[in-house]
C-alpha positions in Angstrom: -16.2 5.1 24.6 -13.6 2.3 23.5 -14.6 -0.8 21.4 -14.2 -3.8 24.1 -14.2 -7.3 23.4 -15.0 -10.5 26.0 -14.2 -13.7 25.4 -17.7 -15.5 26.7 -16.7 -18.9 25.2 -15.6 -22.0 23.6 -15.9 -25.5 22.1 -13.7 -27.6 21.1 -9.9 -27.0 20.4 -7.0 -28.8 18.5 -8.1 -32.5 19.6 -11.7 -32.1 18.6 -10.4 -30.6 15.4 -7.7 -33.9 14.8 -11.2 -36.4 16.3 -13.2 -34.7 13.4 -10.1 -35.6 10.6 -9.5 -38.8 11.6 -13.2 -40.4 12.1 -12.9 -41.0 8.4 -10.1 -43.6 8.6 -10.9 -44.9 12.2 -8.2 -43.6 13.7 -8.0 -43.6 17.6 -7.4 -39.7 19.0 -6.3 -41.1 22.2 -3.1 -43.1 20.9 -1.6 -40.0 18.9 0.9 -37.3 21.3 0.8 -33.5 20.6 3.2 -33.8 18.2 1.2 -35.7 15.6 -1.8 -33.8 16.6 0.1 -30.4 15.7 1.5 -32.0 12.5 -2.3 -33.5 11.3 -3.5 -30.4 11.9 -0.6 -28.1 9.9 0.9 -30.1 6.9 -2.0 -32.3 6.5 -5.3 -30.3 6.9 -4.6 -26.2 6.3 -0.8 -26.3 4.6 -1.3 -29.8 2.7 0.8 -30.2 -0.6 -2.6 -29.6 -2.4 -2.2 -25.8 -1.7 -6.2 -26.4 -0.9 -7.2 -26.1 3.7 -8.8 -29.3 4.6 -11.5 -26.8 6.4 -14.5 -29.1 7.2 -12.6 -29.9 10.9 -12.0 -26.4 11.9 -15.9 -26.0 12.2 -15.4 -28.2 14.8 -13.8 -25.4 17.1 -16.0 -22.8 18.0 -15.7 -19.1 19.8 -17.8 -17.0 21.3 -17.3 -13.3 22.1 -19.6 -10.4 23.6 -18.2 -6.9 21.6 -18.9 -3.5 21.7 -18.9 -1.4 18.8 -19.6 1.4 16.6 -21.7 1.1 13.6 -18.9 0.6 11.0 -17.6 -2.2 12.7 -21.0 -3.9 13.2 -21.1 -3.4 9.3 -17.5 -5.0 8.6 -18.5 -8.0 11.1 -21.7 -8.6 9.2 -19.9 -8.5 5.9 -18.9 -11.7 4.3 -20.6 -13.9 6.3 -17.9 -14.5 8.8 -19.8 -15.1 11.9 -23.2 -16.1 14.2 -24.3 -12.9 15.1 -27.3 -11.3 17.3 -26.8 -8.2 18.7 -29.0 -5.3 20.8 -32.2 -4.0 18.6 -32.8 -0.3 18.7 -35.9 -1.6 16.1 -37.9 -3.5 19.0 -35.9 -1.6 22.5 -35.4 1.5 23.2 -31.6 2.3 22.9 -31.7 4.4 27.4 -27.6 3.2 27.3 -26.2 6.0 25.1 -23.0 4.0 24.4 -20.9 5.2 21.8 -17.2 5.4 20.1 -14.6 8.2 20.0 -11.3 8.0 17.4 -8.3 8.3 19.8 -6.1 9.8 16.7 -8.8 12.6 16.8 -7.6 13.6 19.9 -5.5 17.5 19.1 -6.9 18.3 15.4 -8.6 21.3 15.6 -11.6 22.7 13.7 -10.3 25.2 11.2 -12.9 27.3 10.5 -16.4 27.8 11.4 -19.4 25.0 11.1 -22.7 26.7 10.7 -25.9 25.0 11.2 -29.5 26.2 9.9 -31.5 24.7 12.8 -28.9 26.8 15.8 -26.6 29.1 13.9 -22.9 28.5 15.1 -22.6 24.8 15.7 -18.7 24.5 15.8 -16.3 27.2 16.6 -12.7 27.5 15.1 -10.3 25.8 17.0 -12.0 23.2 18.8 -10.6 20.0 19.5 -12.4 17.8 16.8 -12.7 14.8 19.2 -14.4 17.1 21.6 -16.8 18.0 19.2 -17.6 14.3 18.6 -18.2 13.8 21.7 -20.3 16.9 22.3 -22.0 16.0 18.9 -22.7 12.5 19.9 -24.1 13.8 23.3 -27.1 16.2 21.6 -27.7 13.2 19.0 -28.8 10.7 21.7 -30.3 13.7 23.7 -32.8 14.0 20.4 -33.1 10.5 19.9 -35.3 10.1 23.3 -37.0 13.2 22.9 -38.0 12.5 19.8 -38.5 8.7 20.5 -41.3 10.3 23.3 -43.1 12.8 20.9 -43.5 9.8 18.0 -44.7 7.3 20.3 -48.0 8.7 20.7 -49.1 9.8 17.1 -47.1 7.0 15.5 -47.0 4.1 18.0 -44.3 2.7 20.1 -43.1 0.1 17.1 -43.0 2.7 14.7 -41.5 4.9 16.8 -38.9 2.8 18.1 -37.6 2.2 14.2 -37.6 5.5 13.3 -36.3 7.5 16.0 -33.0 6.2 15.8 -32.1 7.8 12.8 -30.8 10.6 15.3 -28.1 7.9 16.3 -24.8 8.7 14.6 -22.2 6.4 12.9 -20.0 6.4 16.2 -23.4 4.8 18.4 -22.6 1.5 19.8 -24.1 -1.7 20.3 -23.0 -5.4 22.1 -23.1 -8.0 19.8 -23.0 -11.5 20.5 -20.7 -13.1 18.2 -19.7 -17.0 17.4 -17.5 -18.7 14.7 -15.8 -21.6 13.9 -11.9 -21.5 13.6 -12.0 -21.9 10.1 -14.4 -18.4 9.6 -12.0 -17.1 12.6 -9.2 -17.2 10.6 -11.2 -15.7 7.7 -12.0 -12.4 9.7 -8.6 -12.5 10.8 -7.6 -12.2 7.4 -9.3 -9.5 6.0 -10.3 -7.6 9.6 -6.6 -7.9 11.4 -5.1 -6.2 8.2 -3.4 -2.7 7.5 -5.5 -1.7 5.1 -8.9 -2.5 7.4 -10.4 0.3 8.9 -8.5 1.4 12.3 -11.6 0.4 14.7 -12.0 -3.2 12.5 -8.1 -4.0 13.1 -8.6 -3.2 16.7 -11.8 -5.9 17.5 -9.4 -8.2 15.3 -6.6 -8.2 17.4 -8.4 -8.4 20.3 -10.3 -11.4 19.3 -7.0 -13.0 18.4 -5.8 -12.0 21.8 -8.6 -12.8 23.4 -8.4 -16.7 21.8 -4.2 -16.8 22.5 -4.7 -16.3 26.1 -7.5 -19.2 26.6 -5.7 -21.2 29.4 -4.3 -24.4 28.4 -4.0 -23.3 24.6 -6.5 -25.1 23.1 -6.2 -24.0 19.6 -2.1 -23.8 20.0 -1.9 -25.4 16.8 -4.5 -24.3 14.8 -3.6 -20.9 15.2 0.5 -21.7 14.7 -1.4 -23.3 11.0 -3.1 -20.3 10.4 -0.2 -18.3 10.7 -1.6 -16.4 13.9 0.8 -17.3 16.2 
């Protein structure tokens, strides 16, 4: 019921990022320390006098995540172009994990009057806990998905039904997406994703990406990030 994110991946790092810079003038990687690899990599290529990133090398470094998450954020992550993504199809598979997201700040708000509904009558009562509701909601949802995902399939065909029958899936359904970018679209997503005025669920996949990338053992991307301003 939480957004999760895995790490799966990576390629490259600082050094392959500096290798990609300094083909152009010959240089050899192996005859420059950490120090000048850090300093290529912040005054010269993203905070250069020119006020203009150098971003061709950062497509050298590359991550790759596995992330779980409701259907707003699987619309933010598409947006902009910001990533390599594939993800789970509920057009061509059936959807039989019923995974799905629930706000924590929900948690306490009660209903304050009535919901009525013309298909059952009383659908919400006064006073419920709002997240409970969700979570109830969210529960008959996927309940009609696969019933009506069985009826269609005969009259309308398996495909057909398959594409249509998700419809019942709510906003809050989740899927897994697999999900690659360079460092130099990473920072991009951090940008506008890891940002107050992002949606809640958005800011949290951000920071757990950015997490996820800090902790990679023997910092690979140390100095990009510290560039970026990420660190």
């Amino acid at each position: 019921m939480k957004n999760t994110v895995e790490l799966i991946g990576f390629y490259g790092g600082d050094k392959a990022i500096a290798r990609a810079a300094w083909t152009s003038t010959q240089i050899d990687l192996d005859n420059k320390t950490d120090e000048q690899i850090g300093d290529l990599i912040d005054k010269k290529l993203w905070n250069n006098t020119s006020g203009k990133p150098h971003k061709t090398p950062f497509e050298r470094g590359i991550v790759e995540f596995n992330i779980t998450v409701e259907q707003a954020s699987h619309i933010q992550t598409l947006k902009h172009r910001l990533a390599n993504i594939n993800g789970e199809s509920a057009r061509y598979m059936e959807l039989k994990e019923d995974k799905y997201f629930l706000p924590e700040d929900w948690s306490g708000i009660e209903v304050s009057e009535d919901v009525y509904s013309e298909v059952g009558g009383l659908l919400v009562a006064k006073g419920k806990d709002w997240r409970y509701v969700l979570n109830a909601y969210s529960q008959d949802t996927n309940r009609l998905y696969h019933a009506a995902l069985k009826d269609l399939t005969p009259v309308l065909g398996r495909k057909r039904a398959k594409e249509s029958a998700r419809f019942f899936k709510t906003m809050n359904s989740q899927l897994t997406l697999s999900v690659m970018m360079n460092m130099s679209c990473f920072y991009n997503f951090q940008t506008l994703r890891n940002d107050p005025a992002a949606q809640l669920e958005i800011q949290d996949i951000a920071k757990q990406m950015l997490e996820k990338v800090s902790e990679i053992e023997g910092q690979p991307f140390k100095h990009t990030l510290k560039a970026f301003g990420l660190s």
